[in-house]
VEXPADO-715220 format. One line per field, with one value per residue (C-alpha): residue number from 1; residue in three letters; x, y, z. Coordinates in pm, 1 decimal. Each point is the difference from the previous one (the first is absolute). Example, Ala and Ser with C-alpha at 12.3 -4.5 7.8 and 13.67 -1.06 7.14 Angstrom:
BEGIN
num <- 1;2
residuo <- ala;ser
px <- 1230.0;137.0
py <- -450.0;344.0
pz <- 780.0;-66.0
END
This chain:
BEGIN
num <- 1;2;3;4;5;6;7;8;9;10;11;12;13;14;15;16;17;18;19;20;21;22;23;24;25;26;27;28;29;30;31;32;33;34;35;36;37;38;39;40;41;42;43;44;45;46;47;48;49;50;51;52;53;54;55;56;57;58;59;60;61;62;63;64;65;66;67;68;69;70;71;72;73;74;75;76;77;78;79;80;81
residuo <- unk;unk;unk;unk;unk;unk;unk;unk;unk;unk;unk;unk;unk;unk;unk;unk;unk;unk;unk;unk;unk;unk;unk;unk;unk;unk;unk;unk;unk;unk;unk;unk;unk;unk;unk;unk;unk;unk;unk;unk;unk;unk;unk;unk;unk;unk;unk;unk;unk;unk;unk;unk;unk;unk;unk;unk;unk;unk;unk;unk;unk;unk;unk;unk;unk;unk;unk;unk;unk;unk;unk;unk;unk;unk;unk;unk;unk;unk;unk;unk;unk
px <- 967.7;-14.1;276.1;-1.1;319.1;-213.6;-125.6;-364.3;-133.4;90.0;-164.7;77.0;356.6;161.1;129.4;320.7;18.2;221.7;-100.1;74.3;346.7;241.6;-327.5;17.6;-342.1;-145.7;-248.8;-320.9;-131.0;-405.1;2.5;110.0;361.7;304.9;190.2;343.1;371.8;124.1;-49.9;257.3;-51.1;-54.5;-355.3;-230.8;-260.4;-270.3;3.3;98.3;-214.1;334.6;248.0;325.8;282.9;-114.9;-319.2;128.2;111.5;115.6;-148.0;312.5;-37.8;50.1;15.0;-267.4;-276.8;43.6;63.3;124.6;18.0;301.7;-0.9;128.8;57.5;226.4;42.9;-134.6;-220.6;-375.1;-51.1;-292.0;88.4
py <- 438.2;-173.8;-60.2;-324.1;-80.2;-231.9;275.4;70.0;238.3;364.7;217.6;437.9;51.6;314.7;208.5;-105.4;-354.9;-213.2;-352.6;-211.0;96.8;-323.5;-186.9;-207.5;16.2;-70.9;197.6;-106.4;212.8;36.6;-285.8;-242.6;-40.9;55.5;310.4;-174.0;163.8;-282.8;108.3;73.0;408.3;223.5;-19.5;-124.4;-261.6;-203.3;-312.3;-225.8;-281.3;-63.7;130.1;-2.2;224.5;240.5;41.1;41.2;393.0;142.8;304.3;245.9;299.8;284.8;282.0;258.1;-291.7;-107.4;-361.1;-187.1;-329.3;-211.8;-296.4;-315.2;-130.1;252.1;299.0;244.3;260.1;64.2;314.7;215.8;212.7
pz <- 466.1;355.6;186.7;122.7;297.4;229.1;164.5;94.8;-229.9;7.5;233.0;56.8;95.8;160.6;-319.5;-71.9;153.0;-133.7;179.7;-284.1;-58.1;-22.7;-85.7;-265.2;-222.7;-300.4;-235.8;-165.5;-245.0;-79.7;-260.2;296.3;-145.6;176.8;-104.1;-174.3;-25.2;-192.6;-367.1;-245.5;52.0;334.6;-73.4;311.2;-140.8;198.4;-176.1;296.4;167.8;231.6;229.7;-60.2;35.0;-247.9;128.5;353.0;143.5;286.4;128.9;75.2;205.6;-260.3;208.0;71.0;147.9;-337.1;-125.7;-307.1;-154.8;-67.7;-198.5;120.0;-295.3;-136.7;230.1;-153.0;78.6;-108.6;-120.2;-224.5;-264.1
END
């Protein structure tokens, strides 16, 4: 995926950096979709040709010079499992 927050594009950061936190950004997966929270499940799809809340998340600091996602669109986190 590329992370696209109308930033330039991403370059080597110091390990740990956490410049995008409180950013707002979106995600485009390889097929050129946006990556979607809105369906019926917790299940992340990229379906999306739009941005709207559900394809919009803010980057939260989550500890360690680690970072999450939030979803705008209904506060949850993104997680793998």
């Amino acid at each position: 995926m590329r992370c696209s927050a109308g930033l330039p594009q991403p370059t080597a950061t110091p390990e740990g950096s956490t410049a995008l936190v409180g950013k707002t950004v979106s995600l485009t997966a390889v097929n050129g979709k946006l990556v979607s929270a809105a369906n019926s499940g917790d299940i992340l799809i990229a379906n999306r040709d739009n941005t709207g809340s559900y394809e919009k998340f803010e980057v939260v600091d989550a500890g360690n010079g680690l970072v999450g996602f939030k979803c705008l669109g209904n506060g949850k986190y993104v997680c793998a499992e």
